[in-house]
N, C-alpha and C positions, 0 to 999 in steps of 0.2 A: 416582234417576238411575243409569243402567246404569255400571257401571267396565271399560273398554275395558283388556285387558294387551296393547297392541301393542309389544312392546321386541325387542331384538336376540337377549337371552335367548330368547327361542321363537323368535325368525323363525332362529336358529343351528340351529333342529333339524331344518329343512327343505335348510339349506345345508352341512349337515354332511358332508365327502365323508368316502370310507371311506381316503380317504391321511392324513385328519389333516392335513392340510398347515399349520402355523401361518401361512405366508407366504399364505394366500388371502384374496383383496377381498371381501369383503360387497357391496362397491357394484360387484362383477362380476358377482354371483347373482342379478339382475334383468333386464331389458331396454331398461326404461327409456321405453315406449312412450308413457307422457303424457311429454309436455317439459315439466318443472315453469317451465325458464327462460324459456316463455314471455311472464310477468311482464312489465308494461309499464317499471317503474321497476325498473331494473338495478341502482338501490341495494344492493335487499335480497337479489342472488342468492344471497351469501355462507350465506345463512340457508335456502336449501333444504335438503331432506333429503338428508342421507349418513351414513354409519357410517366411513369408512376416513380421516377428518380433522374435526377440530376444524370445520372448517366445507367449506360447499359449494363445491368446485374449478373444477366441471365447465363450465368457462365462460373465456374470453379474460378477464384482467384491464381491459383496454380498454374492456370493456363497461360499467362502473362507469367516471360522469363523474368527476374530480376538480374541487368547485368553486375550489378554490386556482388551478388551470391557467385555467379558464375564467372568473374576475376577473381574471386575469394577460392573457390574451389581451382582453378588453373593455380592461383600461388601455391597449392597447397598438392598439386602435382596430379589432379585427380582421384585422390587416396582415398577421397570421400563421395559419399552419392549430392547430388545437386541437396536432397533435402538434407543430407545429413550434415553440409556444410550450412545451408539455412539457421540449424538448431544450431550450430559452434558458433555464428556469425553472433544472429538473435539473440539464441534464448540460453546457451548455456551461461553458466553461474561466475563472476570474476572469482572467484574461490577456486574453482576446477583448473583454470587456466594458472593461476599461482601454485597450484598444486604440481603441474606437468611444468611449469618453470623451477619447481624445486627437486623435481628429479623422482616426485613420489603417487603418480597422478594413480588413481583406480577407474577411474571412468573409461568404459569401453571405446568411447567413438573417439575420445583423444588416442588412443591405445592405437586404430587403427592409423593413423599417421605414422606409425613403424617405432623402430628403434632410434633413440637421440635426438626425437623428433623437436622438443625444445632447441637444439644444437643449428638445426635445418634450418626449423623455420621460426625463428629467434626472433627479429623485427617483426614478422607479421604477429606471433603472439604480442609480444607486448606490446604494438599496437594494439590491440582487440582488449587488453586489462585497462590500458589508459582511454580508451575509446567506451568501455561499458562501467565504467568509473564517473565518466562525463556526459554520458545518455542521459539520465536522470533527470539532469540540469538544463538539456539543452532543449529550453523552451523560451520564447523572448519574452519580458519581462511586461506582465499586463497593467498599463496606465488608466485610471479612472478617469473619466471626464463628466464634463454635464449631461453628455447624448449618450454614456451608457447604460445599456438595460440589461448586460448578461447578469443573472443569479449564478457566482460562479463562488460559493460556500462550501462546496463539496469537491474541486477541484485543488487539484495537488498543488503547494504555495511554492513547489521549487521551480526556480528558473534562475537562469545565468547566471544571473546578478547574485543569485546565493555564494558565488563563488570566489573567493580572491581573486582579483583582477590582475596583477602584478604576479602574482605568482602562477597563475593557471599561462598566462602569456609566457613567461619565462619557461617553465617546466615545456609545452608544446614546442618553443623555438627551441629551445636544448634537442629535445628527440627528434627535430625535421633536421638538425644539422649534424647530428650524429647518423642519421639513417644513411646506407647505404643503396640500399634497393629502392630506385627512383617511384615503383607505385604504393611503396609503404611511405617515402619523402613527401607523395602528393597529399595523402593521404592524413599525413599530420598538416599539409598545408589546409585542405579542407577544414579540417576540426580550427585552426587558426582563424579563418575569414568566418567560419558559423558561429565561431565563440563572440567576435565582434559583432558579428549582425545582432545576435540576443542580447547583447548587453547596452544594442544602440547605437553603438560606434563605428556608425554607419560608412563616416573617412574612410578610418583605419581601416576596415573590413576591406575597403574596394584597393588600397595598399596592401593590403598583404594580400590579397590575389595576385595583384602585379610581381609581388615579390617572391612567393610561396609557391603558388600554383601555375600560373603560367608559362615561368620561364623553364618548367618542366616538359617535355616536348610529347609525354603520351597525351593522348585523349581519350579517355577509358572512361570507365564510372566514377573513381573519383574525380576527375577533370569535370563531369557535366554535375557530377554532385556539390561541389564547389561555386559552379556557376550556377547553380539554381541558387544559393545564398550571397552569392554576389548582386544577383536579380534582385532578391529580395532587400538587402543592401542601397542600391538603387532605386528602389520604389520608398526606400524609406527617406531617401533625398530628394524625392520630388523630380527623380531624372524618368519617368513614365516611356517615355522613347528608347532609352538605353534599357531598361529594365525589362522592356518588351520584348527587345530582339534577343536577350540572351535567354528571357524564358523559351523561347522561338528556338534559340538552338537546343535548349533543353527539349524541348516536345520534340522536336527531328529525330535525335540524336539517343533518347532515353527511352527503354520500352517500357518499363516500370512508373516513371513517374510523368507520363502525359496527363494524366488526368490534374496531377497536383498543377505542373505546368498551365493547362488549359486555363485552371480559374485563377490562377497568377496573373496569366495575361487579361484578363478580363478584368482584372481589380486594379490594373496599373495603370491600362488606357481608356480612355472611351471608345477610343479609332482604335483599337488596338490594332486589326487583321488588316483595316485600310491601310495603314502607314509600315505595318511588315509588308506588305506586299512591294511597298513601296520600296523598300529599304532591300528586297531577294532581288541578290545577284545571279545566284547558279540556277539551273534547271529544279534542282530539290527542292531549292527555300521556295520559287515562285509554286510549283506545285503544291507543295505543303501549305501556300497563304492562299490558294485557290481552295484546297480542300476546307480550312477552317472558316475562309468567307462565305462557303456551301452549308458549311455545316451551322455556321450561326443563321444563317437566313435560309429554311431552309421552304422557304414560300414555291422560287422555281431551283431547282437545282442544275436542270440540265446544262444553260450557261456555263455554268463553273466547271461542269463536268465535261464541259466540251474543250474549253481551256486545259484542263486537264491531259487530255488526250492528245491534243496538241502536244504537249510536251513530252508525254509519255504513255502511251495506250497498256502498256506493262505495270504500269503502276498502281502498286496493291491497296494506295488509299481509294483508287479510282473504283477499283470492286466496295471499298465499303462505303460510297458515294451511292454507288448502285445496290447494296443490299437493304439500305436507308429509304432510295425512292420506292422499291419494290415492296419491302415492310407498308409502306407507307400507303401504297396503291392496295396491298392486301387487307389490311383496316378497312376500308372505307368496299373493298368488294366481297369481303365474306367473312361479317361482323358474326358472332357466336350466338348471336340469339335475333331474331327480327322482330318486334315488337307491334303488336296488332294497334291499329288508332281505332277506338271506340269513343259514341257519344259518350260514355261516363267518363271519361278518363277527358274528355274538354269539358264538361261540366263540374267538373272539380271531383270525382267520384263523391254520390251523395251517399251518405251512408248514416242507420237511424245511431243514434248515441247510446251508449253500454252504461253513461252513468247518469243523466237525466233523473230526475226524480217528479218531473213537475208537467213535463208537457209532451205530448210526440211531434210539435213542430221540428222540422229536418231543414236547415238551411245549409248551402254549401259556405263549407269552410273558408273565411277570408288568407287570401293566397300572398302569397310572400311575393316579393318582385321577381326574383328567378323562379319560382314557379308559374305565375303567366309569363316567362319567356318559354319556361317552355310545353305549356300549355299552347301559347300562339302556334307554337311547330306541329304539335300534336292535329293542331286545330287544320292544319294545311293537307294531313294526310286520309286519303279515306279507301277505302279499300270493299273490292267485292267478293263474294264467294258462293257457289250453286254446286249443288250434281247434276249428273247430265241423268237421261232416264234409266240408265245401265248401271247408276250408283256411282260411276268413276268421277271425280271432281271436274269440271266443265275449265277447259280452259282459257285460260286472259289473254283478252288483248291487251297488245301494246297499250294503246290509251291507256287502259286502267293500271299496268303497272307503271307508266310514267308520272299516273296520279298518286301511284304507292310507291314508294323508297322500302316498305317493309315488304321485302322480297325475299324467296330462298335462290339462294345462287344456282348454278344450272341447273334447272329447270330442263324436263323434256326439249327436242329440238324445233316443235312449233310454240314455244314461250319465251319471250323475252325478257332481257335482262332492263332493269331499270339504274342509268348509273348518269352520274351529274355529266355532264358536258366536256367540265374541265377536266374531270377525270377520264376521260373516254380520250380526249387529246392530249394527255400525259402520258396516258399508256402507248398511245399510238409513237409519240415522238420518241417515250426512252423503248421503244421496241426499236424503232429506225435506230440509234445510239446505240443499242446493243448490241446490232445484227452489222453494223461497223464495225466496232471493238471486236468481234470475235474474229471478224477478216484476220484483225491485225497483230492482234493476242495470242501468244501461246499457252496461254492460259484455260483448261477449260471450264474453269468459273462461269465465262461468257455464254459457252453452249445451253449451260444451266441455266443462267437466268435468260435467254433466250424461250428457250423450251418451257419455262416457268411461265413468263409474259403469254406465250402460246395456251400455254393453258388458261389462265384467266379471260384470254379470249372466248374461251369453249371453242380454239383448234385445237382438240386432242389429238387428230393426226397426226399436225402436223410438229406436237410437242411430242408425239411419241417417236419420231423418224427422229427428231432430234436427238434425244435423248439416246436412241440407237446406235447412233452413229460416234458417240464420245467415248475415242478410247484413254483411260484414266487409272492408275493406280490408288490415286487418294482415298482411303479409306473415308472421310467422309465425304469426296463428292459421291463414290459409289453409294453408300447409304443414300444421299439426297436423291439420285437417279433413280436408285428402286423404289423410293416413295413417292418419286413422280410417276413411274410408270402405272404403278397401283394407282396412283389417284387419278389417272388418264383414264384407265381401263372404268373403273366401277363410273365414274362423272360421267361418263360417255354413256351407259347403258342408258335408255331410254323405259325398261320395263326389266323390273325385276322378278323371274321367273323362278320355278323350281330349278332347274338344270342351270341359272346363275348361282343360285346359294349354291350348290354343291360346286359348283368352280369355288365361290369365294370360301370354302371349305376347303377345298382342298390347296390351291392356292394363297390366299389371303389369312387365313386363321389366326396369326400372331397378331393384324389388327385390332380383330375384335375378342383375345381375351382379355381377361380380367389382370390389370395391373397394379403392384406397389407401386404409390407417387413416394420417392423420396424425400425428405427434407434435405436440403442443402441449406449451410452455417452461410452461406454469399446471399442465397437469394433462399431467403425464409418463404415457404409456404403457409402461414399461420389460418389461413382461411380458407376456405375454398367455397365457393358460390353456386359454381355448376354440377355441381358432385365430381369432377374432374378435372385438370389441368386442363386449357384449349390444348387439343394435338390432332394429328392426323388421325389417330383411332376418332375423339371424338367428332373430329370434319365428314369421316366415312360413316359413322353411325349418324350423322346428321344427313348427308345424303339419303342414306337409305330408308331413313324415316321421312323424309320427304317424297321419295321413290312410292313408299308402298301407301303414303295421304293420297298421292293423285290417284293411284291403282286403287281405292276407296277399299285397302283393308286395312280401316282404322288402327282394330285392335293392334297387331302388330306396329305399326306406326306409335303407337302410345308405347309398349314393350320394348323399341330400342332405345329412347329415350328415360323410360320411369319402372318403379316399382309395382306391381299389379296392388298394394297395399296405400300407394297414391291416389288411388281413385276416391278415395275415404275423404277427398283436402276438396276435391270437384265431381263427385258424383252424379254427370249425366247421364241419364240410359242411354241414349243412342252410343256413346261412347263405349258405354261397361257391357251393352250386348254385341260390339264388334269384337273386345277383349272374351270374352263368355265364348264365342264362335271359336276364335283361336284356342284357347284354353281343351276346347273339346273336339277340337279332329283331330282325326285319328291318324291321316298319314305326314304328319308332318316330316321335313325333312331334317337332315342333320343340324344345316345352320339355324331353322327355327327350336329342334332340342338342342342345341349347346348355347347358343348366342343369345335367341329373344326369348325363350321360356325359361332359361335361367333368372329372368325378371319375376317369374312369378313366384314372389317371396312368400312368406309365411304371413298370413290371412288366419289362421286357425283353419275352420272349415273354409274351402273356397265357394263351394254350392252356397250354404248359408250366407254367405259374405255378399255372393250376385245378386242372392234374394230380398238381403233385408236391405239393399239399392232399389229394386225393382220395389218390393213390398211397399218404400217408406215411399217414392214416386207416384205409385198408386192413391197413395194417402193424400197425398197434396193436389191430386188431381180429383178428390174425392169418390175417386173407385173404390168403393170399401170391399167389394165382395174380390175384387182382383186381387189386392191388398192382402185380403186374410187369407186367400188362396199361395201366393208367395212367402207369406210369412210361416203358413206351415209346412213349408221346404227350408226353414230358413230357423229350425229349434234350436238344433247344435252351434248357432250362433254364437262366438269365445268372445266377443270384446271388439269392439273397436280398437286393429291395433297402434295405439299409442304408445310406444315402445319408450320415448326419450319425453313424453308430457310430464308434467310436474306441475302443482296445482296449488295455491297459498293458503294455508292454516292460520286462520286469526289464532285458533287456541294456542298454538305452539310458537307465532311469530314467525315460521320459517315455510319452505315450499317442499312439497313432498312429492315422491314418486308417485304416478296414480297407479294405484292396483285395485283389480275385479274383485271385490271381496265376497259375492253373492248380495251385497245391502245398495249397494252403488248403480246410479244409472251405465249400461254398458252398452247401448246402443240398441238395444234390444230389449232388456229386463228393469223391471224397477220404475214403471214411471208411476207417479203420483194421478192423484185422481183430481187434484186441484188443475189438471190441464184440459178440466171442462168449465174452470173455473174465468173470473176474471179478472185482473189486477186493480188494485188499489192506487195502487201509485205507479210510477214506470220507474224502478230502480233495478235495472238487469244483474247488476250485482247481487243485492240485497239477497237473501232467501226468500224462497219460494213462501214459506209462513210470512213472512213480511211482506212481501210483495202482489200475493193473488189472493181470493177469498175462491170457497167453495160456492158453486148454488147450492140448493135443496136437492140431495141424489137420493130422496126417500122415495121414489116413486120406481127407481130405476138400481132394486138390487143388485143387477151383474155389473154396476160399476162397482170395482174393488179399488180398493186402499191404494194398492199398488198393484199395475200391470203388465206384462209384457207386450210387445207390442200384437201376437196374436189374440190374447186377448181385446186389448186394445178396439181390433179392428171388428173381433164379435160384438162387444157394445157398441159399437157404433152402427152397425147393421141393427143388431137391435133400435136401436134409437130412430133410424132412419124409416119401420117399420111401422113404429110407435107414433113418428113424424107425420104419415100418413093422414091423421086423422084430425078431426077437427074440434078437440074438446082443451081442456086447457092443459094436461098432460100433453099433446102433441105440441104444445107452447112450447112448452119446455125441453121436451125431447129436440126440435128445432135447435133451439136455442145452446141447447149445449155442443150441438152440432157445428154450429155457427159459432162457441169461443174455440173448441177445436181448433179448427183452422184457421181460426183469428191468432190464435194464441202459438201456432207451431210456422206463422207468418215469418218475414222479415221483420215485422216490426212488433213480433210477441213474446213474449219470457219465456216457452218453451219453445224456440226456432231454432235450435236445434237438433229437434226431434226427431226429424224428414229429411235430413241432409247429412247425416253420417259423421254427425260433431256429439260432443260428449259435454259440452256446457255453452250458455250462449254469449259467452266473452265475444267482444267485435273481432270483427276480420272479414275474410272477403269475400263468405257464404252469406254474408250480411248485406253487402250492397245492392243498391237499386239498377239491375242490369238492367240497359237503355241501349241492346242494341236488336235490333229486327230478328238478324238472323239464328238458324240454332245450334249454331256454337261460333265461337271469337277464334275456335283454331283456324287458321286459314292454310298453314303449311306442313306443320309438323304442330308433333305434342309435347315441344321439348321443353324446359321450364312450366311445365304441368302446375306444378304444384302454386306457383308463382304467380297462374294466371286466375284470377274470376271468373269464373261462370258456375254457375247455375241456376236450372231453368227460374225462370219467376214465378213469383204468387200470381195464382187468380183469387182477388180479390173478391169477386164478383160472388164466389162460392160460396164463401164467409155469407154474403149480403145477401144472394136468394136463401139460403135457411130462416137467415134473422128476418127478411120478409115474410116467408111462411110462417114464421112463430109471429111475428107482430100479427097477422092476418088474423089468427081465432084466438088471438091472447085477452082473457076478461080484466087480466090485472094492471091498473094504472103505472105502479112501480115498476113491474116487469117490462112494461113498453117504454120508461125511460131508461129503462138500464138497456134493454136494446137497437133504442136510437142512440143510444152513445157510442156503442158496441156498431154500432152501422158508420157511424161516423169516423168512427178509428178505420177502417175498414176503407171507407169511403176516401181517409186521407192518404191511405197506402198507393190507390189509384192516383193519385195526383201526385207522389211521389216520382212513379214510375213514367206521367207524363211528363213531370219536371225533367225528369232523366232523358225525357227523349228527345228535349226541346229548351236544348240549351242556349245561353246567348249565343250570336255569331259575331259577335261585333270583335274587329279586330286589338289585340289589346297594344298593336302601334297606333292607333288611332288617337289625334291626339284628345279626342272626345269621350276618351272609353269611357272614363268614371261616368259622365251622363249618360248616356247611351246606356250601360250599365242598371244605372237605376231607372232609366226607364223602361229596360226588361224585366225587372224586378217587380215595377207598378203594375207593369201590365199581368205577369205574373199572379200577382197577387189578388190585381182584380180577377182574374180569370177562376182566382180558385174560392174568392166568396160567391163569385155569379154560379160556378158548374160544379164544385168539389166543398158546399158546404149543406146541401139540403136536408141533413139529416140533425146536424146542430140546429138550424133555422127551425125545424120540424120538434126538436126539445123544447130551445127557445118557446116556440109562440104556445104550447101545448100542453108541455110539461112542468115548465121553470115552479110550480108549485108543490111538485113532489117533492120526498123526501131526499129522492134517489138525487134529484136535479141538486139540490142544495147540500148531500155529500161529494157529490163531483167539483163543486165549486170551489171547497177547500182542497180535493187533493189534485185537481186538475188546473194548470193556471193560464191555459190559454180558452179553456169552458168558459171560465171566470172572466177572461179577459172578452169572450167573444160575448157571454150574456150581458156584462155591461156597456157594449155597441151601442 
C-alpha cells in the first residue's frame, strides 16, 4: 500500500509568502471550491478539514442540532420554535420561571405555552428553576499544583464545592423520587452524577448512575449527558479504558457534543481509538473507531476509508472522510497565490538600511533557523519566463514546470501541470474509491465528488457529463453542481475572446460582482489578506487573469486582480503601458466595462497619473528630454494617492493623516533643490537639512528652491547642455547631474522620487532586484502590491557624468568629493551583483556555516579587487584634502578603508 505525506508540513511550502508573515491563515491559501459542508448530518461539521483551529469553524453553530433543545421543545409539545425553546432552555432568567409558577408570569414566550401552562408542564418547569439555580456552580473544583501555570485571577471562583454537600444531595434525591415523568427523573439523575464528578466524588458519581440514571430505560439526551460525566468520573479514577468507550458512545450517539467528546477521548487514553476499536462490537461502534483512527492519522486515509465501506458504503462519516481527502488534495493543487522564486529572495533580500547613519555597507541580514529552512526550498525552485515574437507569453515545458511547484493551475491544454508524485497517486486512488462508492450509494454526494476529482484532473468533460447526469433535490448539492458547472466551463476555455466575456456576461455575472463579505460571531473574519475571502468568484477571476497573462494582454491581467491606483506600490512601464492601452480603447466590451474597468479607481487625473510613471522612468534612464516631454502631459497631476498613509509627527508625538497641502512633496510638486546636493551622513530618516548639503547653484540660476518635477527635468537639460563643455562650470553642471541620479538611487535620500513613493522609508521599491528577467510576474498579477519589482538603477549613469565632470575639473576638492560620489555609485553596482550571486551552498549541508564564510571571503575579496577603484583612487590621491578628512568622520567604513 502506497504512503500518502499529505500534511501541512509540505502543503507550507507552497503557502509560504516571501513576508514570512507568522500571523497568515493556511485556511486562507486555498479557495475552497468543493463545500466540504455540504454533508447532510451537521453533526460532524466540526470534523472537516482545516489547519488554523482545533476543529472546523467554517460554519453557523446553529447548523448542529442540539438534541438536549429538541427533547426540551417535544416536552413542551412543540409550542415553541426550536430557538425559542433554546432561549427558555439557556438564557431565560430563574425569576420568569418562578413567576409562571406563581400564576403571574408577563413574559411573552412563557405566555405562548398556552393556558395553565405551569399546571402541564409542572416537572419540567421546575426542573429548569432547580437546574439554572445549579449552573452557575457546576464547574469542578480547580486544584493548584506545582506544574500549574494557568493565570486564572479573573475567572469566576464558584464551583461545586461552593455548595452544601449534604443538602444539594438530599434536595436532588427528594425531586428524582418525586418526579413522575421518567425524562424529567433522568434528568435530576444527571444533575446527581455531575454534582459528584465536580465536587470529586468520583465513587459516588459512578453509583448514582448505576442508581439514578441507568435503571431508567430511555436513552435520549439526558441519558448521554449523564454519561459524558460519568466518563469524566472515570477518568478521574484512573479507569482510561472505561472512560473511553463511554465518551465513545457519547460521540456516536450525541450531535451536539462530539467535539467536547473527541478531546475527552484524547485526554483519557493514549491508545485511545486503538483499544475502541478494539472494544466495537456492532457495525456502528467499528465504523465510527475507523473514522476517528482516519481522522487522527490523517497521513493515508483511504485505508480506513476502505474499511469503512466495507461496513457501510451509506455511511455519512464515510462522505466526510472524503470531503477531508478532497479538501486536502485542493490545498496542495490550487493554493490562492503562486509565489515567484527569485535570486533575492535566496539571498536573504539585500536591502540598503533606512536608519544607518554611518556607512552604505549592505550585508544580508543574519537569518533565523526557520528562515534558512525556508530559504533552502525557496533555493530548490527556479522558474522561466519569455514572449514569443507575437507578444503572447511562450509556453513551458514540462521540464520547467517540474522544476517549478509555482504554477497557475490549468493552464492552456499544451501546458502542464506540475504536482508531487504522491499527490498525483492519491488523487488517482480516491478517484478509483470514489467511482466505487457511488455504484453502491444512493447518495449523490458521490457523483459530486467524483465529477469534483474530474475536474482537478483538467477532465472537464468528463466532470461536466457527470454532473449532468445527478438528479438531486438538495438544495445545496444543486448549488455545488452549478458552481462546478461554471468552473468546468470558463477552466476549460483555452482563449479568452470577445464573444467569451459576453457569454460570461450574460451567463456567469453573479460571479464576478462585487460582494458584502459577512462577518460571522463562529468564524470571525478580523483580517483579510487577499482583499477577499478565497471563493469561486475569486478562483474564476484568478483564472481569467491568468487566461488574459498568456494572451499577453497585461493590462487587463493586472485589472482583474488590482486597483489601477496599485501601480503607484510597483510602477513598471511595460506594465502601466499595457494598463494605458486598455484604459483607452474604444470598443471595449461589457465584461471589460462592468468587471475589469470598474478597477480603475480614482487616480485624480489618470493621463497625469500614466505620465508622471513614464516621465519619472525616463528620469532614471536619464532621458531628460523624454522625461520633460511626459511630464508636461502630466501638470494636473493631484497626489500620489495615498488614501489610508499616515505619517509620524515628532512635534505632536502621534501619526497623521497625510494630506496635499500645496508645501508637501506630492509626487510631482515641491522637491527641494538639495536633490542636486549630497549627503553628509546616511540617515534616511533624519531631514533632508540634516542629512544632504547643497553644492554651489550660483552658476546655475534656473535651479529653484523648490521644483516640480517639470521643471526639474528643464534644469537638468539645461545642465546637460552646460555639461557639454570643457571649462570648470561644465565640472559642475556634470556633477550635479551625477548626485541627481545618485541621490534619486536605491541607495539615495531622495529614492523616492522616480518610483511613485512620497518619502524614502524602506520597503520594497528599495531592494536590490537580482533577477535577469523584466518582470517577476510569471502568471498573473495577483498579489501586486505584495510583490517587488522595479526596474533597477543604472549605476553606471551616475558614474559617466561624475567622469566627465572629474575629466575638466581644475578643483582638487571638487575631484574628492567626486570620487567618493563615484564610489558610492560604484558600491550600488556590487550590490546588485551581490544580488545576483548569491551562495548556493545548501543550508542541509552539514558544512554550511564554512562553506558560508567562504562565499563571504571570496565575496569580499572580489569587491576590494573589482568594486573599490574609486576609494583606492581617493585613497592614494586625495587622502590630503579637506574633503577626504570630512568624510573620514562622517563615513565609517572611508575611515575604516583609509586606515587598510
Amino acid at each position: 500500500m502506497k504512503k500518502y505525506i499529505l500534511s501541512l508540513a509540505v502543503l507550507s511550502l507552497f503557502y509560504t509568502k516571501s513576508e514570512a508573515c507568522a500571523w497568515a491563515d493556511p485556511d486562507y491559501d486555498y479557495f475552497n471550491l468543493f463545500t466540504q459542508s455540504i454533508i447532510k448530518d451537521k453533526s460532524y461539521l466540526p470534523f472537516l478539514h482545516n489547519y488554523s483551529s482545533r476543529f472546523y469553524t467554517d460554519f453557523k453553530r446553529s447548523q448542529i442540532p442540539d438534541e438536549n433543545i429538541e427533547s426540551w421543545r417535544k416536552f413542551f409539545n412543540n409550542q415553541l420554535s426550536y430557538s425559542e425553546t433554546e432561549f427558555v432552555v439557556n438564557k431565560l432568567s430563574m425569576n420568569d420561571l418562578n413567576d409562571l409558577k406563581k400564576g403571574n408570569t408577563g413574559n411573552a414566550l412563557l405566555k405562548k405555552l398556552g393556558q395553565k401552562s405551569y399546571q402541564k408542564y409542572r416537572e419540567g418547569i421546575d426542573y429548569l428553576i432547580e437546574a439554572k439555580y445549579l449552573e452557575p456552580y457546576m464547574k469542578i473544583n480547580y486544584v493548584e499544583s506545582a506544574d500549574s501555570f494557568y493565570y486564572r485571577e479573573n475567572e469566576s471562583d464558584k464551583n461545586a464545592t461552593n455548595l452544601d454537600y449534604a443538602k444539594t444531595i438530599s434536595a436532588l434525591t427528594s425531586l428524582y423520587n418525586a418526579a413522575k415523568n421518567p425524562e424529567v427523573k433522568q434528568r435530576y439523575g444527571f444533575q446527581i452524577v455531575r454534582f459528584n464528578h465536580y465536587t470529586r466524588n468520583y465513587d459516588v458519581a459512578l453509583q448514582a448512575f448505576k442508581n439514578y440514571v441507568q435503571p431508567i430505560s430511555l436513552r435520549g439526551a439526558a441519558y448521554y449527558m449523564a454519561l459524558d460525566q460519568l466518563a469524566g468520573a472515570q477518568r478521574g479514577l484512573q479507569m482510561g479504558s472505561d472512560a473511553n468507550w463511554n465518551f465513545f458512545q457519547v460521540f456516536i450517539n450525541s450531535k451536539s457534543r462530539k467535539e467536547g467528546a473527541f478531546v475527552s477521548m484524547k485526554l483519557s487514553d493514549t491508545a485511545s481509538f486503538n483499544n475502541i476499536l478494539k472494544r466495537a462490537g456492532t457495525n456502528d461502534e467499528k465504523n465510527m473507531a475507523y473514522f476517528l483512527l482516519g481522522y487522527e492519522d490523517f497521513t493515508n486515509p483511504i485505508p480506513m476509508m476502505e474499511k469503512m465501506y466495507d461496513i457501510d458504503p451509506n455511511s455519512e462519516i464515510l462522505k466526510v472522510m472524503a470531503a477531508r481527502s478532497i479538501n486536502e488534495l485542493e490545498r496542495s493543487y490550487l493554493p490562492t497565490y503562486y509565489y515567484e522564486a527569485k535570486n533575492s529572495e535566496k539571498s536573504g533580500e539585500l536591502k540598503t538600511s533606512a536608519n544607518t547613519t554611518e556607512t552604505k555597507e549592505v550585508k544580508p541580514k543574519e537569518l533565523s533557523f526557520w528562515q534558512k529552512v525556508v530559504l533552502f526550498f525557496k533555493n530548490l525552485f527556479s522558474s522561466k519566463s519569455d514572449k514569443s515574437k507575437d507578444g503572447t507569453k511562450s509556453d513551458q515545458s514540462d521540464d520547467e514546470l517540474l522544476d517549478n511547484p509555482n504554477r497557475i493551475p490549468f493552464h492552456t491544454e499544451n501546458q502542464s501541470y506540475y504536482y508531487d508524485e504522491k499527490q498525483k497517486d492519491f488523487l488517482e486512488d480516491l478517484e478509483k474509491f470514489t467511482d466505487k462508492t457511488k455504484a453502491k450509494s444512493n447518495d449523490e454526494y458521490w457523483q459530486i465528488a467524483d465529477a469534483y476529482l474530474k475536474f482537478l484532473k483538467k477532465d472537464y468533460k468528463s466532470s461536466t457529463e457527470i454532473l449532468d447526469e445527478i438528479k438531486t433535490a438538495n438544495p445545496e448539492y444543486l448549488e455545488e453542481i452549478k458552481r462546478m458547472k461554471v468552473l468546468n466551463d470558463i477552466v476549460s476555455q483555452p482563449k479568452i475572446t470577445a464573444e467569451y466575456e459576453d457569454h460570461l456576461m450574460k451567463d456567469y455575472a453573479e460571479y464576478f460582482a462585487e460582494k458584502k463579505i459577512e462577518k460571522d460571531s463562529t468564524y470571525e473574519v478580523g483580517y483579510d489578506y487577499y482583499g477577499s475571502v478565497p471563493s469561486t468568484d475569486s478562483f474564476l477571476k484568478d483564472v481569467l487573469a491568468n487566461r488574459y497573462f498568456l494572451q499577453g494582454e497585461d493590462g487587463k491581467s493586472f485589472l482583474m486582480n488590482n486597483k489601477l491606483s496599485d501601480l503607484q506600490y510597483n510602477p513598471n512601464s511595460t506594465l502601466v503601458k499595457s494598463v494605458e492601452e486598455f484604459y483607452r480603447k474604444t470598443n471595449k466590451t461589457e465584461f471589460e466595462k462592468q468587471i475589469i474597468s470598474k478597477n480603475m479607481d480614482n487616480v485624480g487625473n489618470i493621463d497625469a497619473f500614466f505620465n508622471v510613471i513614464y516621465g519619472d522612468r525616463a528620469m532614471r534612464l536619464g532621458d531628460f528630454d523624454k522625461a520633460k516631454s511626459y511630464y508636461q502631459k502630466a501638470q494636473n497631476f493631484s497626489g500620489i494617492p495615498r488614501e489610508n498613509y499616515e505619517t509620524y509627527n515628532p512635534k505632536t508625538d502621534s501619526y497623521e493623516k497625510l494630506v496635499y497641502d500645496g508645501t508637501n512633496y506630492d509626487g510631482f510638486k515641491n522637491i527641494p533643490d538639495l536633490i542636486f546636493g549630497h549627503n553628509v551622513w546616511e540617515s534616511f530618516q533624519s531631514s533632508d537639512a540634516e542629512s544632504m548639503e547643497s553644492e554651489d547653484y550660483s552658476a546655475f540660476p534656473f535651479i529653484k528652491p523648490k521644483m516640480n518635477k517639470l521643471e526639474l527635468a528643464e534644469a537638468v537639460i539645461q545642465l546637460k547642455k552646460i555639461g557639454n563643455g570643457k571649462d570648470q562650470k561644465a565640472a559642475e553642471a556634470n556633477q550635479l547631474i551625477g548626485n541627481l541620479l545618485y541621490n534619486t538611487s536605491v541607495l539615495g535620500y531622495y529614492r523616492e522620487v522616480f518610483v511613485m513613493d512620497i518619502d524614502n522609508s524602506n520597503g520594497g521599491k528599495y531592494d536590490f532586484w537580482s533577477t535577469d528577467k523584466k518582470t517577476p510576474y510569471q502568471y498573473y498579477y495577483k498579489n501586486f502590491t505584495s510583490t517587488t519589482y522595479i526596474e533597477p538603477d543604472n549605476f553606471d549613469l551616475a558614474l559617466n557624468y561624475y567622469k566627465k565632470a572629474l575629466s575638466v575639473s581644475a578643483n582638487k576638492e571638487q575631484k574628492a568629493r567626486l570620487l567618493f560620489q563615484m564610489a558610492s555609485a560604484e558600491q550600488g553596482k556590487y550590490y546588485q551583483y551581490e544580488a545576483k550571486n548569491p551562495a548556493s551552498t545548501d543550508y542541509s549541508d552539514p558544512k554550511w556555516s564554512e562553506k558560508n564564510d567562504d562565499y563571504q571571503k571570496q565575496m569580499n575579496d572580489l569587491k576590494n579587487q573589482k568594486y573599490r577603484t574609486y576609494f583606492a583612487q581617493l585613497k592614494s590621491q586625495y587622502s590630503d584634502t579637506e574633503t577626504a578628512r570630512t568624510l573620514l568622520g562622517s563615513c565609517s567604513y572611508f575611515d575604516y578603508f583609509m586606515k587598510r
